[in-house]
N, C-alpha and C positions, 0 to 999 in steps of 0.2 A: 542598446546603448553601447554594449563591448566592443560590437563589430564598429561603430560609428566613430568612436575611439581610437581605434587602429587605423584610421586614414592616414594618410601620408599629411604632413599639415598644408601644402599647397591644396592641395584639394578640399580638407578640414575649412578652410577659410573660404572657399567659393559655396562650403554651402551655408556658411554663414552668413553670407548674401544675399542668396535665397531665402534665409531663415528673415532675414532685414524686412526685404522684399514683404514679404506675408505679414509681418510683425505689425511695417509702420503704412506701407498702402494699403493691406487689404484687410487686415482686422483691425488694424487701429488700436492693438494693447495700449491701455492705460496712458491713452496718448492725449485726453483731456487732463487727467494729473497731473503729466510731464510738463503739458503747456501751462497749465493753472503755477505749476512750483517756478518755473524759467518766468514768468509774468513778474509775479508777485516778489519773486530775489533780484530780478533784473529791471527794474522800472526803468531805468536810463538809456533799455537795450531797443532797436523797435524793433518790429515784427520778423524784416528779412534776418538781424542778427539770431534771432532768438527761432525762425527757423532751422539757419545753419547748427544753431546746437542742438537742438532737438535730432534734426537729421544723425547726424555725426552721434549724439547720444545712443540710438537707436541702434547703431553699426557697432556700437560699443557693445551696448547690452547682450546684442547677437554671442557678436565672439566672446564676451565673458561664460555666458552659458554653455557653450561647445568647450570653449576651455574647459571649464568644471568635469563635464565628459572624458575630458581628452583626458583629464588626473587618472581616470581607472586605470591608463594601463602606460600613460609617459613615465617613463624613465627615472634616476636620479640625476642621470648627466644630462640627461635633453631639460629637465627641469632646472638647475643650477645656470643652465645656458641659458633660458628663456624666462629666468624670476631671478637675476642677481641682486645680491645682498650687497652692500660695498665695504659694512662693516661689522660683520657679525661678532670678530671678537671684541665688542664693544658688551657683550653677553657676558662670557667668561672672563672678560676684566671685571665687570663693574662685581659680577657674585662672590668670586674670588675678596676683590679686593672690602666688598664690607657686609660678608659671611650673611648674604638676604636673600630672598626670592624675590624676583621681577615680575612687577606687572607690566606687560604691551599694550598698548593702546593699539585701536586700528582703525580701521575704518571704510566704509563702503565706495572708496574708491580706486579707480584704476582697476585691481585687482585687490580680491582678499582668498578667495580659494586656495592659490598658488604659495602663498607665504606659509604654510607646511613646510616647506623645503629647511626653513628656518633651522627644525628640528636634526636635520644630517649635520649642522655645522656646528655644534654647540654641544657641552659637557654637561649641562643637565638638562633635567626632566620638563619636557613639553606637555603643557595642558592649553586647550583650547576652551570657550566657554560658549556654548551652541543652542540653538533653540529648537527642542524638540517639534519633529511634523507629525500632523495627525496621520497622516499616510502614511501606514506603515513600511511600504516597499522603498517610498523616500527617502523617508528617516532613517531605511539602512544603508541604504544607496550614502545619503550626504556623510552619514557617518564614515562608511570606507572609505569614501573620499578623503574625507579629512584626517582621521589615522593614519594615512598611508606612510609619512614618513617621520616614524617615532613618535607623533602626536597624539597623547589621552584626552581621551574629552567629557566634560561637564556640561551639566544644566545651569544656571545661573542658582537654583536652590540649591547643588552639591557644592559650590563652591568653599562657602567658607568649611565646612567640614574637610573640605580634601585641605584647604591650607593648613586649618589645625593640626590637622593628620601628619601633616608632609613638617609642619613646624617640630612637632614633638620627637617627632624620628629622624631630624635634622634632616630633611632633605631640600636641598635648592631646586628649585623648581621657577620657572617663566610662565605664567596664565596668560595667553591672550585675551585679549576681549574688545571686542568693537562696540562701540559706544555713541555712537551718533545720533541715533534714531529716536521719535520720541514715546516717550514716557507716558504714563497714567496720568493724565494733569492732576486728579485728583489727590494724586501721591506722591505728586511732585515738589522735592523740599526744593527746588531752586530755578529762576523764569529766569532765562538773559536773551539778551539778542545773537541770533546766531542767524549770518546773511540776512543783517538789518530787522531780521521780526523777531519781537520777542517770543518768545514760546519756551516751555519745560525742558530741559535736559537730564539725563540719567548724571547721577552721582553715586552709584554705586561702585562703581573702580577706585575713586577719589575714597570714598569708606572704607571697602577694603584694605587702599594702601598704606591709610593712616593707624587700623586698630591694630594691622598682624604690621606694621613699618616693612614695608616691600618700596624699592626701589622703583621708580616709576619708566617708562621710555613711552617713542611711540613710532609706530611703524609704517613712516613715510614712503608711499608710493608714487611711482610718475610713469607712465605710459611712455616708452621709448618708442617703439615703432610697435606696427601689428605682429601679436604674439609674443613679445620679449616688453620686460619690466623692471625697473631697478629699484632697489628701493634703501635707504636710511635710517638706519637707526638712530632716533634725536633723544639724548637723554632730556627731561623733562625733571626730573629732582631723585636724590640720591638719600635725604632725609625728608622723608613725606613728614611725618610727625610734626617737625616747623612748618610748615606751611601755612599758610592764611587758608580761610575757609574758602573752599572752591576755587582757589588757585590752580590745582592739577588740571581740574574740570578747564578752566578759562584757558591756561594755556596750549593744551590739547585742541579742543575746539577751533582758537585762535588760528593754529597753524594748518588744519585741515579747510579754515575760512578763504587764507590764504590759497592753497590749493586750490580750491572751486575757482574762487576769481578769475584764477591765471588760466587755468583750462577747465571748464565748465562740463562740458563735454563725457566727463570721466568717472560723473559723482553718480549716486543712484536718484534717480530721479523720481520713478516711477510709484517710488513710495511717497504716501502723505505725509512728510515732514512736518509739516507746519500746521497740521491739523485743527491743534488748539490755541493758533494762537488769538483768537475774541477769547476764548474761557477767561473765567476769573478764578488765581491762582488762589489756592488754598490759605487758611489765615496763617499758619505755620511757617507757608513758604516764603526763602528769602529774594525779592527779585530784583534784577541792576539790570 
C-alpha cells in the first residue's frame, strides 16, 4: 500500500480505472444495494438516469479509496492543494469568540478521509470520532491515516469522557463526527424522512452538543474536479442549549439532503441506509 501511494497522481488515477473497471463490471460490489438505494430515493429518476449515477458513483468510490491510500505518504502542501478549506478561520473565531468546544458534523460524501488537513489550520485540538475495525492491520492502517495531520482519535464510547476531560482542563477542542448513517432502529429516539423515507437517524452529536453546550458546524464538501475538493464550514448554532429538540439533527441532515439531490453521484451508496425503514419505531421514539 506505501509503494502504491507514492504514484505520481496521474497515474494513481488510471489505476483507479482499472480498480472501476473490476469493481462495477466484473465483480459487481454491492452493486444490487447501490441500485436498490438510487431506486428507492430516486422514484422520479428512470433507469438510464439512475444508471448514469451508479456508473459515475462507482468511479467515485474508486478514487475515494486510492485517496485514502494516497494520505500515507501525500504531503501538507499537496494536501491543502487538493482538500481546500475556504474558511477555516471560522474555527478560531467562533472558539475564541464564545470560549467552547465545536462539534463538526460531516459526512459520507464527496470526501471525508481528506478533511484531516483541517487540523494544520486551526489553534486547537483535533479529535476525530472513528469506528473501530475488527481487523486488526486496518484498524492501524485507518487510524495512521487519519492522525496524520494533528488529529486524536476516539471511539464513539470515549467520547464523552475525553470531552469531560478536555472541559475540566479547559481545553478547546473540535470533535468530528459523521453522522448519517443508520442507527439501531431499536435504539432509535428519533424516525424522520431523510431523501423522502422515513427511517432512524443518530442523535448523538445533537446530545452531546446540548449536555457539554458545544458550538455546532458542519463540514460541507463538493467534488471540484478529480482529486481536489473544497469544502465550508456552515455554522449550524452557536448556542445548542436553545435549540428545539432535534433541530441540530434536522438541520444538518437537511443540508447534506440538499447535497445528494444536486449531485448524487458523491454520497456513499453502497451502504444500506435505509435498511429499517418498514421497522416499527420503538414506543419511546419521537418520529416527523
Amino acid at each position: 500500500l506505501w509503494l502504491i501511494s507514492k504514484l505520481p497522481f496521474f497515474l494513481f488515477y488510471k489505476m483507479s480505472d482499472v480498480f472501476y473497471f473490476i469493481a462495477y463490471h466484473l465483480v459487481g460490489y454491492r452493486k444490487k444495494t447501490v441500485w436498490n438505494n438510487l431506486k428507492l430515493v430516486f422514484p422520479e429518476k428512470n433507469e438510464l438516469e439512475l444508471k448514469q449515477i451508479q456508473r459515475k458513483y462507482y468511479s467515485h468510490m474508486c478514487d475515494m479509496f486510492l485517496e485514502m491510500i494516497k494520505s500515507l505518504t501525500i504531503t501538507e502542501k499537496q494536501m491543502k492543494k487538493r482538500f481546500v478549506i475556504t474558511n477555516a478561520g471560522v474555527v478560531n473565531e467562533l472558539s475564541k469568540k464564545n470560549k467552547k468546544s465545536i462539534i463538526m458534523l460531516c459526512s459520507h460524501y464527496a470526501s471525508w478521509e481528506w478533511m484531516t488537513v483541517l487540523g494544520t489550520q486551526i489553534d486547537i485540538e483535533t479529535y476525530g470520532v472513528y469506528q473501530k475495525i475488527v481487523n486488526p492491520y486496518f484498524d492501524r492502517l485507518v487510524r495512521r491515516i487519519r492522525a496524520k495531520f494533528n488529529a486524536k482519535l476516539m471511539t464513539a464510547s470515549q467520547a464523552t469522557s475525553i470531552i469531560v476531560n478536555n472541559q475540566k482542563n479547559n481545553v478547546l477542542a473540535i470533535y468530528a463526527m459523521v453522522s448519517d448513517q443508520s442507527p439501531s432502529w431499536r435504539r432509535a429516539k428519533y424516525w424522520r424522512d431523510f431523501m423522502g423515507i422515513k427511517s432512524p437517524v443518530f442523535t448523538g452529536a445533537e446530545n452531546l452538543a446540548k449536555r457539554y453546550d458545544l458550538t455546532v458546524i458542519y463540514l460541507k464538501v463538493k467534488k471540484v474536479k478529480r482529486g481536489h475538493y473544497e469544502a465550508t464550514l456552515v455554522p449550524i448554532c452557536e448556542d445548542s442549549t436553545k435549540t428545539a429538540a432535534f433541530e441540530i439533527t434536522d438541520k444538518y441532515l437537511n443540508i447534506l439532503e440538499e447535497q445528494i439531490r444536486e449531485t448524487p453521484e458523491f454520497y456513499l451508496w453502497t451502504h444500506r441506509r435505509w435498511k429499517h425503514r418498514n421497522k416499527q419505531p420503538a414506543k419511546f421514539a419521537v418520529v416527523r
